[in-house]
Chimera marker file (.cmm) of the C-alpha trace (Angstrom):
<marker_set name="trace">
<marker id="1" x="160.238" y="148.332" z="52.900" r="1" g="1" b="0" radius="0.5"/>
<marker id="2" x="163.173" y="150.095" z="50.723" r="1" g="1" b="0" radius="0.5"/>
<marker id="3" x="166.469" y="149.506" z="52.208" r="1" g="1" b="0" radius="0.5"/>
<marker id="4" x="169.783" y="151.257" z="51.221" r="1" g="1" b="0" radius="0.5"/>
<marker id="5" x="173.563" y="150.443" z="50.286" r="1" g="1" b="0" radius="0.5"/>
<marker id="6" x="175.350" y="153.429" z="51.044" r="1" g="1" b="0" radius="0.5"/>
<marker id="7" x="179.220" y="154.313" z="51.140" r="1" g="1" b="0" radius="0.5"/>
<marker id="8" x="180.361" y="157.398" z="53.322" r="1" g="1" b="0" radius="0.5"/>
<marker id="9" x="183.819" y="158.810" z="52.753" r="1" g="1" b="0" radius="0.5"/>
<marker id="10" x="185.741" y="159.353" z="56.187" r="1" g="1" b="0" radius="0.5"/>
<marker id="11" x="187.927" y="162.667" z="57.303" r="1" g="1" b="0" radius="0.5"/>
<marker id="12" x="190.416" y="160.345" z="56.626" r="1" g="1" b="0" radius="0.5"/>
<marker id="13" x="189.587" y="159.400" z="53.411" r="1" g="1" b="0" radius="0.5"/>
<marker id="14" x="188.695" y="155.876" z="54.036" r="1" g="1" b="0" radius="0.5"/>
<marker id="15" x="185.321" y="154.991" z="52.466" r="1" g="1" b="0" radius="0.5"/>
<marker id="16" x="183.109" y="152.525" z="54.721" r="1" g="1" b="0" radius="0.5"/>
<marker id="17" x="180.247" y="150.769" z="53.455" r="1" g="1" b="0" radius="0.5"/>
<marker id="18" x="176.891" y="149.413" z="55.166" r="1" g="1" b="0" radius="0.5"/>
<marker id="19" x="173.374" y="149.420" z="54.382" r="1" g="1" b="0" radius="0.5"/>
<marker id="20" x="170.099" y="151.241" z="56.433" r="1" g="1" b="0" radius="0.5"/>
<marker id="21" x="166.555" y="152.314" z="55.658" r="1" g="1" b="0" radius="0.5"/>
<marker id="22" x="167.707" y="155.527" z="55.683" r="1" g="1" b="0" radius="0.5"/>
<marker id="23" x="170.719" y="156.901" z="54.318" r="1" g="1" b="0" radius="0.5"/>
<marker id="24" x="170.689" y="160.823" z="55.673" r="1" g="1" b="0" radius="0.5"/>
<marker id="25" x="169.912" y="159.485" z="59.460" r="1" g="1" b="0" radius="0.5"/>
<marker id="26" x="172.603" y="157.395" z="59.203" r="1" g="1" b="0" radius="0.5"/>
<marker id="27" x="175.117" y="159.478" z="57.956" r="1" g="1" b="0" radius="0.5"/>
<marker id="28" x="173.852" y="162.067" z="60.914" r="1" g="1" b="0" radius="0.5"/>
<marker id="29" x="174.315" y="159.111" z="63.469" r="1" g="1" b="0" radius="0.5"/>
<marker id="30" x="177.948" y="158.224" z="61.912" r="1" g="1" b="0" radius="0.5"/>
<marker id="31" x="178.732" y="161.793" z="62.452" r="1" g="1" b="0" radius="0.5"/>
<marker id="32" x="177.349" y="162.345" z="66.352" r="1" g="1" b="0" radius="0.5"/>
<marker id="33" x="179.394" y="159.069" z="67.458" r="1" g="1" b="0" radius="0.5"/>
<marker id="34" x="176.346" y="156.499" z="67.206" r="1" g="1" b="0" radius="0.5"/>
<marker id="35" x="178.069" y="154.579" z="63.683" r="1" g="1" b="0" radius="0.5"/>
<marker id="36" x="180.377" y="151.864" z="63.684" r="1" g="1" b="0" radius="0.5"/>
<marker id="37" x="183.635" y="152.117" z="65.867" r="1" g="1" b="0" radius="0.5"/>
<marker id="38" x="185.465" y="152.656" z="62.033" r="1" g="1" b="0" radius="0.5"/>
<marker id="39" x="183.838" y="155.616" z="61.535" r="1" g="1" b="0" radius="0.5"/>
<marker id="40" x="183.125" y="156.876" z="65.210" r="1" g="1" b="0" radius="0.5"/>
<marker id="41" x="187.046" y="157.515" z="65.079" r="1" g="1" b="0" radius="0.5"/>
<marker id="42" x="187.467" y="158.712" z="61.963" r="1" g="1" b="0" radius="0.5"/>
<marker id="43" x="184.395" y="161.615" z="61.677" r="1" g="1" b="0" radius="0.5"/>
<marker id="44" x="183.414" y="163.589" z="60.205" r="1" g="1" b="0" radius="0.5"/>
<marker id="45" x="182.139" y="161.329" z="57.586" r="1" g="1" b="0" radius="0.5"/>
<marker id="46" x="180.407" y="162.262" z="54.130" r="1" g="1" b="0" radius="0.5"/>
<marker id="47" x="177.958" y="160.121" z="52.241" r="1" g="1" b="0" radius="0.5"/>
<marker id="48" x="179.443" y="160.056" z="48.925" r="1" g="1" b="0" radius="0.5"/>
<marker id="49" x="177.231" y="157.050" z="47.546" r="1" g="1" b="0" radius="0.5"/>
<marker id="50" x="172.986" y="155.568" z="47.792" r="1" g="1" b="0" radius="0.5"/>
<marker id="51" x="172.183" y="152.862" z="46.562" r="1" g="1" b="0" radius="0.5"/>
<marker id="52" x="168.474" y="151.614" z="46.223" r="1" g="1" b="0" radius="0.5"/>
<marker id="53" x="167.956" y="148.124" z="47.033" r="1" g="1" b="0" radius="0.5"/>
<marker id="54" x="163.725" y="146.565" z="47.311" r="1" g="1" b="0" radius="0.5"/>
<marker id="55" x="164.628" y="144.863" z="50.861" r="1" g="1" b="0" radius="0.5"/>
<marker id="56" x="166.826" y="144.386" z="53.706" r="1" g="1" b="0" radius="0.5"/>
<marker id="57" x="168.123" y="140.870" z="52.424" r="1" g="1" b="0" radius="0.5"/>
<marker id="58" x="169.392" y="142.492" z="49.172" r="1" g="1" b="0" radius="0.5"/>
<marker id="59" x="170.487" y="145.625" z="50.530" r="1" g="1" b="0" radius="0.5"/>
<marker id="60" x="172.699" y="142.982" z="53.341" r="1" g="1" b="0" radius="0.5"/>
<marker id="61" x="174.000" y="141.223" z="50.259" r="1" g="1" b="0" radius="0.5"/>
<marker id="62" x="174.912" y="144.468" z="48.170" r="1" g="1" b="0" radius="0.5"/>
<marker id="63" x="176.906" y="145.280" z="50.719" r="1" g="1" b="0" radius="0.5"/>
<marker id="64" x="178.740" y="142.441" z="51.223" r="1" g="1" b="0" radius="0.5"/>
<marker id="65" x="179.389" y="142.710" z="47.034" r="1" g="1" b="0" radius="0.5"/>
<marker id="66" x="180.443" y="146.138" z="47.491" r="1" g="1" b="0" radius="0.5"/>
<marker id="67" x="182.773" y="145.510" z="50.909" r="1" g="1" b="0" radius="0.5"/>
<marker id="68" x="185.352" y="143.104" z="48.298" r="1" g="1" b="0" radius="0.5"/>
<marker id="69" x="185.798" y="145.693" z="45.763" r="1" g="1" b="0" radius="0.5"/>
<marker id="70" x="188.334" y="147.222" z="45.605" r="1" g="1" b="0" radius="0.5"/>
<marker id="71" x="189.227" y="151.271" z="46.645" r="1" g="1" b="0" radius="0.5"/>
<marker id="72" x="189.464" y="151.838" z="42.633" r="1" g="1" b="0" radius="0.5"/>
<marker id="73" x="186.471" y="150.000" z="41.725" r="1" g="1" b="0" radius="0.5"/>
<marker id="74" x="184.467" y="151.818" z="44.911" r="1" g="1" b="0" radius="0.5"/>
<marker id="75" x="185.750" y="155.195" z="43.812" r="1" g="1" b="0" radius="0.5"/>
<marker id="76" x="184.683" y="154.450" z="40.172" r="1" g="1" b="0" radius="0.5"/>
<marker id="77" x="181.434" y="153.168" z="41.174" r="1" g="1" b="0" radius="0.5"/>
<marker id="78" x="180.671" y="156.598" z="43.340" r="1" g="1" b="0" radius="0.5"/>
<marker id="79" x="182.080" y="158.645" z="40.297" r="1" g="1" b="0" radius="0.5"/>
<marker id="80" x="179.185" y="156.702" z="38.051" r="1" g="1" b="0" radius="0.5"/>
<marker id="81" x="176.595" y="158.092" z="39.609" r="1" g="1" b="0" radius="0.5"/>
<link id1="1" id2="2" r="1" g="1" b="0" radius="0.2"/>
<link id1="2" id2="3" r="1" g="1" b="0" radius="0.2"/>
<link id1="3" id2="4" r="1" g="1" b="0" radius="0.2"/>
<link id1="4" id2="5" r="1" g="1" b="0" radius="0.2"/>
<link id1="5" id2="6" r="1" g="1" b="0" radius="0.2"/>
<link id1="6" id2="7" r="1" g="1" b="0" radius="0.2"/>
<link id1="7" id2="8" r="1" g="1" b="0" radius="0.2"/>
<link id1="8" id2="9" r="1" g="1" b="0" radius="0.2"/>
<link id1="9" id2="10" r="1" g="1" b="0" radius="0.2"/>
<link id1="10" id2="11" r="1" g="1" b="0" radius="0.2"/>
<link id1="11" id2="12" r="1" g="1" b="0" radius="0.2"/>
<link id1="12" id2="13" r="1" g="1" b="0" radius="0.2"/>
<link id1="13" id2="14" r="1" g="1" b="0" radius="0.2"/>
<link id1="14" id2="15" r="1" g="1" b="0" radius="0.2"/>
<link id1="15" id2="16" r="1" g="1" b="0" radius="0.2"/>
<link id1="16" id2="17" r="1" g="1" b="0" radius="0.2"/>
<link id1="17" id2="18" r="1" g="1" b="0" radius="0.2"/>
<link id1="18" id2="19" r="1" g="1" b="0" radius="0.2"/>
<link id1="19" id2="20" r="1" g="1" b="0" radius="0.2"/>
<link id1="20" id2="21" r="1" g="1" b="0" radius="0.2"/>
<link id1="21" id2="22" r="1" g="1" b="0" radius="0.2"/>
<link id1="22" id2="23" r="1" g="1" b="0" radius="0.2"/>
<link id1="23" id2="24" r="1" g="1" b="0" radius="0.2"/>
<link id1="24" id2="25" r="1" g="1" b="0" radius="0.2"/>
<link id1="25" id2="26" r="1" g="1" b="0" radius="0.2"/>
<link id1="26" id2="27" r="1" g="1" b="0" radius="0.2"/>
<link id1="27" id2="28" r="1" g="1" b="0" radius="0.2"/>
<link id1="28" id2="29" r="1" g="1" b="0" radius="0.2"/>
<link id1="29" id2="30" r="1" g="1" b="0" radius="0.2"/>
<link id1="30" id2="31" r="1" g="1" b="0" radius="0.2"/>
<link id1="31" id2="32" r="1" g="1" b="0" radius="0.2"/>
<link id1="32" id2="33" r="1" g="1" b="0" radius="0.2"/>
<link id1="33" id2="34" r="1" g="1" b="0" radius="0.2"/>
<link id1="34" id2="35" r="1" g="1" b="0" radius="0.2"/>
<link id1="35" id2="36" r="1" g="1" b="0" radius="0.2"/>
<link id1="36" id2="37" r="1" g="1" b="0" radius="0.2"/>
<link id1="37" id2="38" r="1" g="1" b="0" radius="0.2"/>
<link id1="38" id2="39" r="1" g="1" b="0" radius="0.2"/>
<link id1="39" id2="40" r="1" g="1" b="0" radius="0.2"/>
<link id1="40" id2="41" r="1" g="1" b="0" radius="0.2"/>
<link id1="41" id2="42" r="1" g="1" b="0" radius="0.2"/>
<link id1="42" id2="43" r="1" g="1" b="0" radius="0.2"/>
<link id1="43" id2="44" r="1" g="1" b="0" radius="0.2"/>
<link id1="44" id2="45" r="1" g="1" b="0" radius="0.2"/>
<link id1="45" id2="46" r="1" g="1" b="0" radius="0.2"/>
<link id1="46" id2="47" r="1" g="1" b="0" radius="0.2"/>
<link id1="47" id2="48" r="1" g="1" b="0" radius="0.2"/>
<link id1="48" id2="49" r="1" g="1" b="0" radius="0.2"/>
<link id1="49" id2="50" r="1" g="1" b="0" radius="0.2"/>
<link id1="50" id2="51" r="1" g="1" b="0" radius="0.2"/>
<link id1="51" id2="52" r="1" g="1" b="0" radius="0.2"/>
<link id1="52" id2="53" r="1" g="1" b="0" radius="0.2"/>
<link id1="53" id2="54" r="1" g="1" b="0" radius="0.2"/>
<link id1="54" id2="55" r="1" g="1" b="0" radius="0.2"/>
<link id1="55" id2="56" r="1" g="1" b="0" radius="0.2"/>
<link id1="56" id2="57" r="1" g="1" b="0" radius="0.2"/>
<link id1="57" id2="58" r="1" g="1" b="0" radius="0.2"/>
<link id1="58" id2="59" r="1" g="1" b="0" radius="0.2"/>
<link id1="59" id2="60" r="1" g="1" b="0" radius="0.2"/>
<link id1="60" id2="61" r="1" g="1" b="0" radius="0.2"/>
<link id1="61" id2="62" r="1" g="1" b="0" radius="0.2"/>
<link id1="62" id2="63" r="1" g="1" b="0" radius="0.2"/>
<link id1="63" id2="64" r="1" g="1" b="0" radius="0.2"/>
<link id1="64" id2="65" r="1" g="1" b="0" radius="0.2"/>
<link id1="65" id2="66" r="1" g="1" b="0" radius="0.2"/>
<link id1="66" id2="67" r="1" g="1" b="0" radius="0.2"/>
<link id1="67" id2="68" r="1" g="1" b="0" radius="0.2"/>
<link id1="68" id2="69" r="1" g="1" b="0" radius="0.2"/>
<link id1="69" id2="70" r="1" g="1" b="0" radius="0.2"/>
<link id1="70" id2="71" r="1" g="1" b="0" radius="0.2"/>
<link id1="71" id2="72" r="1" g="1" b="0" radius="0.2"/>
<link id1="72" id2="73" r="1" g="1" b="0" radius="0.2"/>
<link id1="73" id2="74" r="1" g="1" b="0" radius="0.2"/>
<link id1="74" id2="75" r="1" g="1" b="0" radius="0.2"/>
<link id1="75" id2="76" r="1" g="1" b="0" radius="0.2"/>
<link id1="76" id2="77" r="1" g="1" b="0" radius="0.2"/>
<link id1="77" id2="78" r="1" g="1" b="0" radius="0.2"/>
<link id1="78" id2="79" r="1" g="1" b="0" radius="0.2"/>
<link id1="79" id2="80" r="1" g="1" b="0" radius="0.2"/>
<link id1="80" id2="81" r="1" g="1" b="0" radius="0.2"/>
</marker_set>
């Protein structure tokens, strides 16, 4: 099953990063309070950034690549695509 890397920018322009199996319910459960406590407080959010991965253990370590970059690199990486 197809799993996703995604990065949502928040109303406070904070970008948070996570991974799901599908990136348009999750942005709709980030936005109605369901997300992560980061996000639940700072809504509305905006996915800004999909990423394609072939299963859950890749998406999980995308993710974890993509949580230590930096803002920049994130904001570069968004523009790119």
């Amino acid at each position: 099953m197809a799993s996703f890397c995604y990065i949502v920018e928040c109303s406070d322009g904070t970008l948070y990063t996570g991974w799901t199996t599908d990136p348009e319910r999750r942005e709709k459960e980030h936005n109605a309070g369901c997300g992560a406590y980061y996000t639940r407080i700072r809504r509305p959010v905006k996915l800004v950034f999909v990423e394609e991965q072939p299963d859950r253990s890749t998406a999980q370590k995308r993710e974890y690549a993509l949580k230590r970059l930096t803002r920049a690199k994130k904001k570069a990486l968004i523009e790119s695509k």
